[in-house]
CHARMM internal coordinates of N, CA and C (Angstrom, degrees):
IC EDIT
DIST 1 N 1 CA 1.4516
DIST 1 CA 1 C 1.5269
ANGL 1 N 1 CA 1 C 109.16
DIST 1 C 2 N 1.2472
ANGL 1 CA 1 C 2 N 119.28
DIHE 1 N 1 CA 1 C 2 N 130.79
DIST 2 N 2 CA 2.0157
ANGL 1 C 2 N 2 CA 111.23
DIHE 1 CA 1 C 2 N 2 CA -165.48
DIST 2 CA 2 C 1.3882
ANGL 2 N 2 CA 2 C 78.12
DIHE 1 C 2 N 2 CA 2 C -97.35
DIST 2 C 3 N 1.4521
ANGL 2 CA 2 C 3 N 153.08
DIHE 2 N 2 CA 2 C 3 N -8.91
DIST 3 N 3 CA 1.0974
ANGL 2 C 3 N 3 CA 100.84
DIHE 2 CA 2 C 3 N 3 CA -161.07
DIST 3 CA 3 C 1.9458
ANGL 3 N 3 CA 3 C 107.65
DIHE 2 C 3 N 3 CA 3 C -105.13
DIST 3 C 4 N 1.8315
ANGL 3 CA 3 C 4 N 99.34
DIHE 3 N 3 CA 3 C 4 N 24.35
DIST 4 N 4 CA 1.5115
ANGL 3 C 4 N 4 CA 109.74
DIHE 3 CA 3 C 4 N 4 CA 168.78
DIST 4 CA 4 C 1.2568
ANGL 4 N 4 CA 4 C 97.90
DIHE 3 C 4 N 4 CA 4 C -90.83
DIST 4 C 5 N 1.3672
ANGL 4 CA 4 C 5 N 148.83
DIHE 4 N 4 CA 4 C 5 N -5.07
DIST 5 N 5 CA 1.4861
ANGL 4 C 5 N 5 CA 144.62
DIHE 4 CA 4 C 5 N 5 CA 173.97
DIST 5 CA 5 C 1.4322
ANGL 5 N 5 CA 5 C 107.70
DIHE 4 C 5 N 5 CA 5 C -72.10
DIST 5 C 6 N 1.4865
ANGL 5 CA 5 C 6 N 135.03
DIHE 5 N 5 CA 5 C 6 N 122.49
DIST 6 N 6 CA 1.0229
ANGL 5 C 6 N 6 CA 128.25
DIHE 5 CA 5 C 6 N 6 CA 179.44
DIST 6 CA 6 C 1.4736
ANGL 6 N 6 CA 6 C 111.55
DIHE 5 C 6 N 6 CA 6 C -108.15
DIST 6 C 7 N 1.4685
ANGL 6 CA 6 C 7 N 122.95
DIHE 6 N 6 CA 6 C 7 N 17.75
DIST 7 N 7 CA 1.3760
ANGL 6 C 7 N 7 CA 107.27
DIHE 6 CA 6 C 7 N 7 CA 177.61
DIST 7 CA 7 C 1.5360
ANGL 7 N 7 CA 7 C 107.67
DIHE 6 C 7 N 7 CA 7 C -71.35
DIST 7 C 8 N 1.5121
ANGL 7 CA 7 C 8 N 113.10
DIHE 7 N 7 CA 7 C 8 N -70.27
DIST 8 N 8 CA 2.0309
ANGL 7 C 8 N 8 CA 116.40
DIHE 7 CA 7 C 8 N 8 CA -168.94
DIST 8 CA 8 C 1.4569
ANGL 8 N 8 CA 8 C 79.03
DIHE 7 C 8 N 8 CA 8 C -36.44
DIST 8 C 9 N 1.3898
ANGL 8 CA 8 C 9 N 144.98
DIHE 8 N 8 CA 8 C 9 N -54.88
DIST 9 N 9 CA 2.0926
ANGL 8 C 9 N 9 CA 113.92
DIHE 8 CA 8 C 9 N 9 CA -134.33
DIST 9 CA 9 C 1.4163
ANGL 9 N 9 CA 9 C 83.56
DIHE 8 C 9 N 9 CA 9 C -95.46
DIST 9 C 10 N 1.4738
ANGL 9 CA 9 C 10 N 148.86
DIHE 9 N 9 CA 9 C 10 N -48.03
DIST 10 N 10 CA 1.2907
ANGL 9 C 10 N 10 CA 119.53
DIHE 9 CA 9 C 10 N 10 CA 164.22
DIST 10 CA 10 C 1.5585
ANGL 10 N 10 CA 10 C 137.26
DIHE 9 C 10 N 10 CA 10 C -38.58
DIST 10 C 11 N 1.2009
ANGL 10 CA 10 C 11 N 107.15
DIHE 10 N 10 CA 10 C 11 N -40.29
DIST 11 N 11 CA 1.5578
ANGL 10 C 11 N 11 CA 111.81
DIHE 10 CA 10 C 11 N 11 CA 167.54
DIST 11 CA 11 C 1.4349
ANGL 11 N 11 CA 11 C 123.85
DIHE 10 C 11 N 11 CA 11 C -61.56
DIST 11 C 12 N 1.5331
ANGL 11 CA 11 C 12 N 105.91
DIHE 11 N 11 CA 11 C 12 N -30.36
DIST 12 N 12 CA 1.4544
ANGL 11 C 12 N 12 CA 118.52
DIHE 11 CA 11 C 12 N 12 CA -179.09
DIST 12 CA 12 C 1.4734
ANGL 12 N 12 CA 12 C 98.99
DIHE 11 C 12 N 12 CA 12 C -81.69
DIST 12 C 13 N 0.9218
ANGL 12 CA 12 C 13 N 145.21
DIHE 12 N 12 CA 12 C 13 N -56.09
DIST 13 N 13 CA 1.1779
ANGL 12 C 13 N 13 CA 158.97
DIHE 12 CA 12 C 13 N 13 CA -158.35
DIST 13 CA 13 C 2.1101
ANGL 13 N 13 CA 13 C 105.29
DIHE 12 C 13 N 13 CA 13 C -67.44
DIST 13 C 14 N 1.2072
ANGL 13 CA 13 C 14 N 116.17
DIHE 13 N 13 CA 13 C 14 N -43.55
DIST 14 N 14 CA 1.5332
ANGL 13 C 14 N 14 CA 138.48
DIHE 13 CA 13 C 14 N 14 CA -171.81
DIST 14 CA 14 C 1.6056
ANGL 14 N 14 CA 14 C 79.34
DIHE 13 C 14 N 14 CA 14 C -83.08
DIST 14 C 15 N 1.3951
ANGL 14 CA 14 C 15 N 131.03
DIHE 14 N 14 CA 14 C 15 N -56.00
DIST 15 N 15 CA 1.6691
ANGL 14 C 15 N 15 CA 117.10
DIHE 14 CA 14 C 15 N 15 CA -153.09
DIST 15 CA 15 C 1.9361
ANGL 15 N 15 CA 15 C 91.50
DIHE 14 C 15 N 15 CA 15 C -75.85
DIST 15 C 16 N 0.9819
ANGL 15 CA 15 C 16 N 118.31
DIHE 15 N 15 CA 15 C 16 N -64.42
DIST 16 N 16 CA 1.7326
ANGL 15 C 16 N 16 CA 141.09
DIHE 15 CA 15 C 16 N 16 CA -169.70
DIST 16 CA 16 C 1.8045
ANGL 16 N 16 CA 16 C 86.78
DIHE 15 C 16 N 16 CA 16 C -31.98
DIST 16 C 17 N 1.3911
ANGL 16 CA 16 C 17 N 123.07
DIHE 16 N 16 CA 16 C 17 N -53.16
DIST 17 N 17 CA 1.6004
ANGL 16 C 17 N 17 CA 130.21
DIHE 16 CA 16 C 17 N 17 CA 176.56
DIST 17 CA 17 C 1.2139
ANGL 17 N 17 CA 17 C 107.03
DIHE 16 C 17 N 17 CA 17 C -61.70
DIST 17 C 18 N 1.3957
ANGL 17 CA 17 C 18 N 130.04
DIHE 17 N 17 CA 17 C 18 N -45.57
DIST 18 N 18 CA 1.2774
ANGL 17 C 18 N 18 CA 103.76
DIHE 17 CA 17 C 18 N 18 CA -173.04
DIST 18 CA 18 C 1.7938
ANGL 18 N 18 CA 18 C 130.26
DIHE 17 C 18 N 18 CA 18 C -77.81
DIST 18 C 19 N 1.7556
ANGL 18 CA 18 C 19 N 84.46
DIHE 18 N 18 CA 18 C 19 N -16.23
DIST 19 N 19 CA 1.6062
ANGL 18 C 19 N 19 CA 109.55
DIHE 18 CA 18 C 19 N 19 CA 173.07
DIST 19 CA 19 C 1.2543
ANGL 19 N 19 CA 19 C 110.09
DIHE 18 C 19 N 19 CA 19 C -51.83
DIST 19 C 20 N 1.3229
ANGL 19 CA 19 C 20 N 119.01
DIHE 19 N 19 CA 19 C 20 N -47.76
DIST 20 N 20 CA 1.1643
ANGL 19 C 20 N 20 CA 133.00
DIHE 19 CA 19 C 20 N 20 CA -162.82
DIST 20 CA 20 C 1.5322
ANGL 20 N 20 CA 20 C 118.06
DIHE 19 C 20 N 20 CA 20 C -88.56
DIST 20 C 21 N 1.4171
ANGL 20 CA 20 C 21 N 123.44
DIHE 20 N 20 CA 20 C 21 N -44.11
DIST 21 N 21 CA 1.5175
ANGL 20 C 21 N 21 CA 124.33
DIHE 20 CA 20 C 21 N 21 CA 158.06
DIST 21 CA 21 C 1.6405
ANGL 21 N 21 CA 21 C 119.31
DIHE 20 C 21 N 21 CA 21 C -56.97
DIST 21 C 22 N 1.8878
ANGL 21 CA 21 C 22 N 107.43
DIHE 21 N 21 CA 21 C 22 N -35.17
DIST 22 N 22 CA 1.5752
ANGL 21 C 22 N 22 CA 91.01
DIHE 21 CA 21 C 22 N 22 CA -179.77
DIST 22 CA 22 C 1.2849
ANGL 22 N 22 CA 22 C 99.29
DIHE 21 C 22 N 22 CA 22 C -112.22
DIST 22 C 23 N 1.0022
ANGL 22 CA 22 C 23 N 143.44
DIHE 22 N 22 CA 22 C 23 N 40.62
DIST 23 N 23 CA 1.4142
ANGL 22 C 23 N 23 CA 127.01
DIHE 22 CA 22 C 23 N 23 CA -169.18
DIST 23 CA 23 C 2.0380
ANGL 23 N 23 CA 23 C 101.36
DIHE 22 C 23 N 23 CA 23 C -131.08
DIST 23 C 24 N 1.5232
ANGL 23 CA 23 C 24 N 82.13
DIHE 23 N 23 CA 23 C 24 N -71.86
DIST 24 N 24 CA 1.2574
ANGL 23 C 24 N 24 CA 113.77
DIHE 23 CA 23 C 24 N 24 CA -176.33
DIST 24 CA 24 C 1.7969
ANGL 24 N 24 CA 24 C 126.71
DIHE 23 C 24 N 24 CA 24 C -73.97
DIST 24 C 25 N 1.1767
ANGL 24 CA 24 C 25 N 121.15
DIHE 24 N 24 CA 24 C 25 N -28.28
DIST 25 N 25 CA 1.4460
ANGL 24 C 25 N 25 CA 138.70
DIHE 24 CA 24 C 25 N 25 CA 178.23
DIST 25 CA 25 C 1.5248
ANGL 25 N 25 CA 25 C 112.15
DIHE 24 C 25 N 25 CA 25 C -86.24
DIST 25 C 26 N 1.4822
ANGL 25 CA 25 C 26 N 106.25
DIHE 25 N 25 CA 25 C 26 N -40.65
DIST 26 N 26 CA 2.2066
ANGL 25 C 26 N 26 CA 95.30
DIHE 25 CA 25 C 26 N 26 CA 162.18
DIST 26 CA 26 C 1.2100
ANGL 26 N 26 CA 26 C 102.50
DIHE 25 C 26 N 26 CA 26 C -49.93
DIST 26 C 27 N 1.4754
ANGL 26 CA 26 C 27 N 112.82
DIHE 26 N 26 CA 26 C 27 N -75.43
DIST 27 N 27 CA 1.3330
ANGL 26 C 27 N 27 CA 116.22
DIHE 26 CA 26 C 27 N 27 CA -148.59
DIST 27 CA 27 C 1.3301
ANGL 27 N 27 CA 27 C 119.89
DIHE 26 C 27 N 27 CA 27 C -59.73
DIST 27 C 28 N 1.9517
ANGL 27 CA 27 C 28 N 112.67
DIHE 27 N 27 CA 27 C 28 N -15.51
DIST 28 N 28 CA 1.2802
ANGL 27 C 28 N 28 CA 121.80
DIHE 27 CA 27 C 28 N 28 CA 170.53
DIST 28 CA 28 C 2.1957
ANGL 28 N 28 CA 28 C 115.54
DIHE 27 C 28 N 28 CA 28 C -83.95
DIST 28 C 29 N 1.0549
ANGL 28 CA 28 C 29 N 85.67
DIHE 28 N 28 CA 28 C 29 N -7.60
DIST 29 N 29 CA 1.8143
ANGL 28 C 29 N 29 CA 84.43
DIHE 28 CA 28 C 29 N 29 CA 179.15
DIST 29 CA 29 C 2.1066
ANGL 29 N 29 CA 29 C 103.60
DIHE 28 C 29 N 29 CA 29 C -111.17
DIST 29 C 30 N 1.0297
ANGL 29 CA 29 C 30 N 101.07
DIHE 29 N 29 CA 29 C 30 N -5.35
DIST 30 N 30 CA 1.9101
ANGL 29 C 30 N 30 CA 114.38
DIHE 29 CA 29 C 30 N 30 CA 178.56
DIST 30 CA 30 C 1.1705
ANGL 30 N 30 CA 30 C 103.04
DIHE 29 C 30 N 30 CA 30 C -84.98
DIST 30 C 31 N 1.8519
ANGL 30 CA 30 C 31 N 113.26
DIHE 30 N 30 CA 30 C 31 N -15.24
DIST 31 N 31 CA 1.7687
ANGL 30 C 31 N 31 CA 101.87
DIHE 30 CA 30 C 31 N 31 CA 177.26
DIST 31 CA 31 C 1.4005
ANGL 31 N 31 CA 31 C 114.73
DIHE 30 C 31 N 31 CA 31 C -71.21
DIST 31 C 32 N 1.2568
ANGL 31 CA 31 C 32 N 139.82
DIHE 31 N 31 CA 31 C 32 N 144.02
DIST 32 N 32 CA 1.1086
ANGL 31 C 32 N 32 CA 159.45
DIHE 31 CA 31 C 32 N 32 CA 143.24
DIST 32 CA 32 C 1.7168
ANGL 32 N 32 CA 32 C 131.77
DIHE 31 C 32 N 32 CA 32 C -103.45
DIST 32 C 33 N 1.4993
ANGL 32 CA 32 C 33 N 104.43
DIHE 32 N 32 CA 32 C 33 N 123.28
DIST 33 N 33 CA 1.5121
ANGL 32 C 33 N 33 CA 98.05
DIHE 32 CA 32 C 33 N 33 CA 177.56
DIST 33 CA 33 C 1.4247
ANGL 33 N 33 CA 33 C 106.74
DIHE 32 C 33 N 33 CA 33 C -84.70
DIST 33 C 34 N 1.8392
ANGL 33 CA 33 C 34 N 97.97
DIHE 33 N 33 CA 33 C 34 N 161.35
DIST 34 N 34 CA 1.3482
ANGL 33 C 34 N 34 CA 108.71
DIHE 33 CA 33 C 34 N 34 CA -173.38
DIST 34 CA 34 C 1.9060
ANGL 34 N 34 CA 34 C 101.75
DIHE 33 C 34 N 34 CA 34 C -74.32
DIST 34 C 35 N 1.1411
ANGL 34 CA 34 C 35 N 120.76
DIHE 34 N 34 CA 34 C 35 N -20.64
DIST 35 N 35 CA 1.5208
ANGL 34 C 35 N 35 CA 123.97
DIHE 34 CA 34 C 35 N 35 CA -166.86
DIST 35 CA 35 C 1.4168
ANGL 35 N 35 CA 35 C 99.80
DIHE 34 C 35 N 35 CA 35 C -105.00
DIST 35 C 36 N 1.1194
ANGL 35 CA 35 C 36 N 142.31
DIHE 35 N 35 CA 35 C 36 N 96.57
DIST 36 N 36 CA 1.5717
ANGL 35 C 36 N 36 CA 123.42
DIHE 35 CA 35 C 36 N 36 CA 148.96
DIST 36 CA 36 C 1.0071
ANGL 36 N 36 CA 36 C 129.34
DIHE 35 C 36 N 36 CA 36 C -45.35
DIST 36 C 37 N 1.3905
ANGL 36 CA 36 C 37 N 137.29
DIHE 36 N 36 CA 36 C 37 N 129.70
DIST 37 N 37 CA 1.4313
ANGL 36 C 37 N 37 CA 111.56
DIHE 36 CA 36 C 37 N 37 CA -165.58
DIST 37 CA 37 C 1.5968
ANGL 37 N 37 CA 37 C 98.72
DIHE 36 C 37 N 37 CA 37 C -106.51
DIST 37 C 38 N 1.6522
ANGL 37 CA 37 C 38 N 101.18
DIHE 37 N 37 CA 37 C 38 N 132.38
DIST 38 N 38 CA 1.5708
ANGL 37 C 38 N 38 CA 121.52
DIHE 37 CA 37 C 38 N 38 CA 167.92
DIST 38 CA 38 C 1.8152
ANGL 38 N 38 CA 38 C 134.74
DIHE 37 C 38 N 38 CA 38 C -62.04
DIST 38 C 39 N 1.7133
ANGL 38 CA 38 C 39 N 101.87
DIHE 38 N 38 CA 38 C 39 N 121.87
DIST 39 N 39 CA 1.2846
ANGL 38 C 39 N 39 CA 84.04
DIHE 38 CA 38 C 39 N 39 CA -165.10
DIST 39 CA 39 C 2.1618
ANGL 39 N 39 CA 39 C 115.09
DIHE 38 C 39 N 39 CA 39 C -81.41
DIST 39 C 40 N 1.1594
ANGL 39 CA 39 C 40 N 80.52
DIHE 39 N 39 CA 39 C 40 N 164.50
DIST 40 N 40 CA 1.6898
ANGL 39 C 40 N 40 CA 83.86
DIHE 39 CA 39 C 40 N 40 CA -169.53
DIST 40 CA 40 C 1.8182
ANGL 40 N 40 CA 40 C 96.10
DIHE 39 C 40 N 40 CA 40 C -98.61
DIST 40 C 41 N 1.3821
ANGL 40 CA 40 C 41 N 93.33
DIHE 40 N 40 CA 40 C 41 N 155.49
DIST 41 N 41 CA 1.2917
ANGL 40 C 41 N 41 CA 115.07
DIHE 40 CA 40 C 41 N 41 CA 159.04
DIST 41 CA 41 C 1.3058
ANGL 41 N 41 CA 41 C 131.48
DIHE 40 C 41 N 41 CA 41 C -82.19
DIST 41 C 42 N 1.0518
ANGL 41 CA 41 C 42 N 121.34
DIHE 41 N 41 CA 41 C 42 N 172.08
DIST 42 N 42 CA 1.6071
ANGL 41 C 42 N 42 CA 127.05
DIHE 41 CA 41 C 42 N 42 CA 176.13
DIST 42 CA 42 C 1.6750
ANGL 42 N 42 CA 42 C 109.71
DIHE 41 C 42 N 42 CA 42 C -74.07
DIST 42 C 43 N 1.1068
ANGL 42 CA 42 C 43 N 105.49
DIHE 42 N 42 CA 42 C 43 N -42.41
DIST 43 N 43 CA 1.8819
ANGL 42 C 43 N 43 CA 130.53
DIHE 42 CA 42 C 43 N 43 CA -155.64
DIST 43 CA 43 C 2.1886
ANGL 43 N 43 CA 43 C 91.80
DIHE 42 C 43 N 43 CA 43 C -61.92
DIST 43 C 44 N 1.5614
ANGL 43 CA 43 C 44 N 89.62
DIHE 43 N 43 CA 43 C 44 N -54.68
DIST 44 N 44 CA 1.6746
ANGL 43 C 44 N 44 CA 97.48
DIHE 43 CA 43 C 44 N 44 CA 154.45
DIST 44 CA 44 C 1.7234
ANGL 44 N 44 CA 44 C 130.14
DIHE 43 C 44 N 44 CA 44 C -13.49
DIST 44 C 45 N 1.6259
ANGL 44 CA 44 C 45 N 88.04
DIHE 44 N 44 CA 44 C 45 N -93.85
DIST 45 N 45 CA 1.3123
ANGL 44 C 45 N 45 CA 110.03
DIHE 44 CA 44 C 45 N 45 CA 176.21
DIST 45 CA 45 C 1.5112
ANGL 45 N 45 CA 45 C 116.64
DIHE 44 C 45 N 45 CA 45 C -28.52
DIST 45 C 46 N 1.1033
ANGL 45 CA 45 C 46 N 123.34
DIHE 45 N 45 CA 45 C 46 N 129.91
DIST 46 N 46 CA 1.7960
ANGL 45 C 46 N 46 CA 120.67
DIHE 45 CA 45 C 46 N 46 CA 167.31
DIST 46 CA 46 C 2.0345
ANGL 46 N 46 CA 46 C 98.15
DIHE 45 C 46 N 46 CA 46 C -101.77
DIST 46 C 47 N 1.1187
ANGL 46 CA 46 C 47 N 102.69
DIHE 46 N 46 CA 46 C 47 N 123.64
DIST 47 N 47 CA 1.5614
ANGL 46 C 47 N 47 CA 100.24
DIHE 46 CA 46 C 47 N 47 CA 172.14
DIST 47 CA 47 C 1.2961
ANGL 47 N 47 CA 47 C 128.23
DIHE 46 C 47 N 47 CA 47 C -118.72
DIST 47 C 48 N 1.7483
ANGL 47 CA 47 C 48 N 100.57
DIHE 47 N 47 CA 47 C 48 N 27.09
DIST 48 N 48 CA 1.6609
ANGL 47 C 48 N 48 CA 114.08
DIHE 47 CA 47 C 48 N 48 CA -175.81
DIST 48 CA 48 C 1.8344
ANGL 48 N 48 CA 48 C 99.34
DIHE 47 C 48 N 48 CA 48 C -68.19
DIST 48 C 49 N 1.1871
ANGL 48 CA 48 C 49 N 89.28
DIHE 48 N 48 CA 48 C 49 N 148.26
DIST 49 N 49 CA 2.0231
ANGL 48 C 49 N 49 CA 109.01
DIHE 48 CA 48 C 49 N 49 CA -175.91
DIST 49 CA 49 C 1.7094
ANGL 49 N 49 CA 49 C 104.72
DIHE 48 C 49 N 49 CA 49 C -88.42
DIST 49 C 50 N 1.4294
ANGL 49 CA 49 C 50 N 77.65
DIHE 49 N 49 CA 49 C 50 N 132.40
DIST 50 N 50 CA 1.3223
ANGL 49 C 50 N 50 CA 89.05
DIHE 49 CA 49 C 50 N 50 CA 175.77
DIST 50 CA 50 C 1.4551
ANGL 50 N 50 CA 50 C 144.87
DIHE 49 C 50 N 50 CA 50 C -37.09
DIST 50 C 51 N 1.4091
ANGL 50 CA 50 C 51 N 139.99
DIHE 50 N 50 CA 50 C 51 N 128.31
DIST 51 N 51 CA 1.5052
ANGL 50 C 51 N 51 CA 121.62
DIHE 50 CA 50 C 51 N 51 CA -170.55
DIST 51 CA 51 C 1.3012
ANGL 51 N 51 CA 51 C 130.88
DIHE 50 C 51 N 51 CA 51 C -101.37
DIST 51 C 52 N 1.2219
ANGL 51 CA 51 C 52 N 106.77
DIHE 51 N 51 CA 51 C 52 N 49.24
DIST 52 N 52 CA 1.8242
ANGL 51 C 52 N 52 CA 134.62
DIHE 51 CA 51 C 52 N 52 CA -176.91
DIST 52 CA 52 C 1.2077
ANGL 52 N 52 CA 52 C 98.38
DIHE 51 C 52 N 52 CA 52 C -87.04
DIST 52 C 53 N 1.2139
ANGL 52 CA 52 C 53 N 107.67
DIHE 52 N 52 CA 52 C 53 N 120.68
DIST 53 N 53 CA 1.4796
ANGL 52 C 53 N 53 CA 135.68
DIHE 52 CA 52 C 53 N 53 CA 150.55
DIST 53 CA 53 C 1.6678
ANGL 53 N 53 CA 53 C 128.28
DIHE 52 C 53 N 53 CA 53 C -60.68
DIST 53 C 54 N 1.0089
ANGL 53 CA 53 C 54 N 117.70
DIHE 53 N 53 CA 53 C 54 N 65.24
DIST 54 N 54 CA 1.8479
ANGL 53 C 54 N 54 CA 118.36
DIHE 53 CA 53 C 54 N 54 CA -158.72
DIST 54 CA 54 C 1.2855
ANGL 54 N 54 CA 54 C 107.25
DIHE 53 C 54 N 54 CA 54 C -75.45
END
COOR INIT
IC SEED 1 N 1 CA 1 C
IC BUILD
């Protein structure tokens, strides 16, 4: 049965990782958004309770 041989899916598996650490992971941490997003304050927030009648 080849598919109890684990050399090809180890090899595939070791190459597919390295694709992915050098290939794929720069170009995924080099993204930058155009908006930084700003943090908010508390003073902001309104935390009055709701006026539902249940």
């Amino acid at each position: 049965m080849p598919q109890l041989n684990p050399a090809p899916w180890f090899a595939i598996l070791v190459f597919s990782w390295l694709v992915f650490l050098f290939l794929v992971m720069p170009k995924t941490l080099d993204h930058t958004f155009p908006n930084e997003p700003a943090a908010q304050t508390m003073k902001d927030l309104v935390l009055d309770p709701w006026p539902w009648q249940w």
